[in-house]
N, C-alpha and C positions, 0 to 999 in steps of 0.2 A: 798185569792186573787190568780188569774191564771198569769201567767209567759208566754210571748209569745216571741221567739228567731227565729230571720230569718236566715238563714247563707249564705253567698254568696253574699251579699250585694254589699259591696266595691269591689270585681269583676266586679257586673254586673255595676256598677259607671265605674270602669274602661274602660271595654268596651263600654260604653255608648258615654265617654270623646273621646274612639278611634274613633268611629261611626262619631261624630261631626267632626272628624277633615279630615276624610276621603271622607265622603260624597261628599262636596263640590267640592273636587280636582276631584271625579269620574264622576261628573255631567258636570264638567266644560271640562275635557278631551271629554268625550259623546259627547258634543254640538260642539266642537271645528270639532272634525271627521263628524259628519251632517252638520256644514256649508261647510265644505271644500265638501262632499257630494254634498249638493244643490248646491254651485257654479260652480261645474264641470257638473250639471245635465241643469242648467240656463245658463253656456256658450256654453253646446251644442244645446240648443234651439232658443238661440237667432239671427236675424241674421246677415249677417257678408258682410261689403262691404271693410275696411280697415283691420277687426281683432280688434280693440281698445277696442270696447264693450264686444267680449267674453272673451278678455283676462284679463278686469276689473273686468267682472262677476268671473271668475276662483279663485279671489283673495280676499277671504269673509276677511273680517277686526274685530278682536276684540276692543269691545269697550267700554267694560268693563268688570266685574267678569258677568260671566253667561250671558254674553251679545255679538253675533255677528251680521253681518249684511252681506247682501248679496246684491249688487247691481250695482250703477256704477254713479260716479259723472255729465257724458259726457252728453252736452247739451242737444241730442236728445235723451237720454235713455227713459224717457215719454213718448215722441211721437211716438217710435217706439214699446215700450211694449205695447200704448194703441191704435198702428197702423194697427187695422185688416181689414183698406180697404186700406195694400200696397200690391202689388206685389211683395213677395220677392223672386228675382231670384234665389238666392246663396245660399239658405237654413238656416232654423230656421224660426220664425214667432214671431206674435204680442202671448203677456200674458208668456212672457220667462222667469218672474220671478214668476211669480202665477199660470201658469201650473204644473212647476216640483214641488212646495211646494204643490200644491194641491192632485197631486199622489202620491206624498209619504208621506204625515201628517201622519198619521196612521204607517209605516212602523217607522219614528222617532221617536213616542211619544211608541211604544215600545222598539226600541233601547235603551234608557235613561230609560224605566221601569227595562229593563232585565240588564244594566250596575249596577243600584240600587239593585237590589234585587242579584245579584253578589257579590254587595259590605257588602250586609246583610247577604251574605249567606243562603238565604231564596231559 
């Protein structure tokens, strides 16, 4: 009968346990710096007759574990994101929330790869 011996085991558990408990915190900072990202990218897009809507946009809200939101409660935020036959004088334009996430998707979804593989040391 053959004998088989791993060594290193209960380390690599070790680190596994550390991984688990890291991970999350690193994904959740990552995404915390992209919303605060896209809301500074959506308040300068969007546009501005009082300030109210940029400054709502500016101010992405957590809303849960791994969950923010980028947007703006105020009546007309709709109308004016899905407003691309207004004039707007005073700069920014209609799609102020779906333009800047649209440009930079890609730039974010490696952000949070490179945060992770950081945290893997990979």
């Amino acid at each position: 009968m053959s004998n088989l011996e791993i060594e290193g085991l209960d380390k690599l558990l070790k680190n596994l346990n550390k991984l688990a408990k890291e991970i999350p915190d690193v994904a959740e900072e990552e995404l915390a710096d992209i919303a605060l990202d896209l809301g500074s990218k959506c308040s300068k897009a969007a546009p501005v007759e009082s300030g109210d809507l940029r400054g709502e946009l500016a101010k992405p809200r957590r809303k849960g574990p791994m969950s923010w939101q980028v947007g703006s409660s105020l009546p007309y935020t709709r109308r004016q994101h899905e407003g691309t036959h207004f004039n707007f004088k005073r700069g920014g334009g209609a799609k102020f929330l779906e333009r800047p996430f649209r440009e930079n998707q890609a730039v974010y979804i490696k952000q949070i790869q490179d945060a992770l593989k950081g945290a893997l040391n990979v």
